[in-house]
N, C-alpha and C positions, 0 to 999 in steps of 0.2 A: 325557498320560494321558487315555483315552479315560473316559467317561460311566459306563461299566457298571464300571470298574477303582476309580472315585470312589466310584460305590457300595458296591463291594461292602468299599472299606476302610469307608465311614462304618459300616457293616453288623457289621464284625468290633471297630469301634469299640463300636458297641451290644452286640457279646455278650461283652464284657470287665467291662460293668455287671450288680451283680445285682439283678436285675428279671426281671420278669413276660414272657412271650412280649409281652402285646396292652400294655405299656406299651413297650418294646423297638420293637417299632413304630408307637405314636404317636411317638415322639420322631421316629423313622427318618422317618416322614410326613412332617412339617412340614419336616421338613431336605430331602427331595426334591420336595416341593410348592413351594420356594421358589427350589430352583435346577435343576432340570430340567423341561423344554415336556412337555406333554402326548404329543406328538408322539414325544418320542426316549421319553418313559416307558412308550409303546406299543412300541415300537423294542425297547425294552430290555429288557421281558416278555417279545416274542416271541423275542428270541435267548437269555433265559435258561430259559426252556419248552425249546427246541432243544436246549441245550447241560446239563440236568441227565438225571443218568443215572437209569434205569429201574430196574435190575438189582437183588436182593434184595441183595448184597453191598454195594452204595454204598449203598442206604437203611439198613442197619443201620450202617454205620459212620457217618452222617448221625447219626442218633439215639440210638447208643449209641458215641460214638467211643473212649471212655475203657476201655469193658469189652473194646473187642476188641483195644485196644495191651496191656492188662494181663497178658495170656500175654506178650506179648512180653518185655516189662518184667521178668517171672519169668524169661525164659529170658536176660535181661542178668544181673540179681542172681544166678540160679545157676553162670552163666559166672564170673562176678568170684570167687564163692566159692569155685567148684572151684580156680579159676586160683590163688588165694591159699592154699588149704589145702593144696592138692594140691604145689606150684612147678610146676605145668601151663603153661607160656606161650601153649601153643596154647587154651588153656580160654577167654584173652581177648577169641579172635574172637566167640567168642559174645558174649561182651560189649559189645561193638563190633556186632557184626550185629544184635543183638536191641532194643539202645539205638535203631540206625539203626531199623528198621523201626516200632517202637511211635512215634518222633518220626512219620515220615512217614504213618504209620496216623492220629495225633490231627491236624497239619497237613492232612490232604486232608478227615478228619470238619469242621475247622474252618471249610474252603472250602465245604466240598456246604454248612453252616449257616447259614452268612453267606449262600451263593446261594438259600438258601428262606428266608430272612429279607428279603429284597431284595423276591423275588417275592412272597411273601404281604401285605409292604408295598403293592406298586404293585397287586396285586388289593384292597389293603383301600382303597386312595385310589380305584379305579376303580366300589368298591361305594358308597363316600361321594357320588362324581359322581351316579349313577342313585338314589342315596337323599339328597337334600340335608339334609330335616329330619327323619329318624331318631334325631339323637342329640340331638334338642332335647327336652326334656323338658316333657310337657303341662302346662298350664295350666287 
């Protein structure tokens, strides 16, 4: 298991906690300051920069993943009902279709968050590097 795969579990680890984004990634910090070089945590920025998509659809499903499986979700539970009220057996694909898609809709929201959680992590360590005593409180 490559560097970036370690990550991005510690990552889906932190967004099972409920907490804050900026506590989410202190934790994530310390855990990546401690067992990843500097080196591969440049490494790992630039291939997760590379490898996050642009496109208006992954960002909304990034930041709203739950609202956009929810139609799906609807078109499971309407399937099951018709299927059941109805003795429709064909009704159940929808059930079956619409279950699949709302899972794989919230699993890929889950991925794009875990991958800007990673990243905003190693930009928050790289902004720590260039600011040492920022979060030292004056005296």
């Amino acid at each position: 298991m490559g560097q970036l795969e370690r990550l991005l579990l510690m990552a889906e680890d932190e967004l099972t906690q409920y907490s804050t984004n900026a506590r989410k990634i202190e934790k994530l910090r310390q855990k990546i300051g401690l067992s990843v070089s500097m080196a591969e945590q440049r490494q790992i920025k630039e291939t997760l920069l590379a490898e996050m998509p642009t496109d208006a659809i992954s960002k909304l499903v990034e930041t709203q993943r739950q609202a956009v499986a929810l139609p799906f979700w609807g078109i499971a539970g309407l399937g099951l009902l018709l299927g059941i009220s109805l003795f429709q057996p064909l009704d159940f694909v929808a059930t079956v279709a619409g279950g699949a898609i709302a899972l794989k809709v919230q699993q890929w929201g889950w991925k794009l968050q875990a991958r800007r959680l990673v990243l905003q992590t190693l930009e928050d360590i790289e902004a720590r590097i260039r600011q040492p005593n920022s979060d030292q409180p004056a005296r």
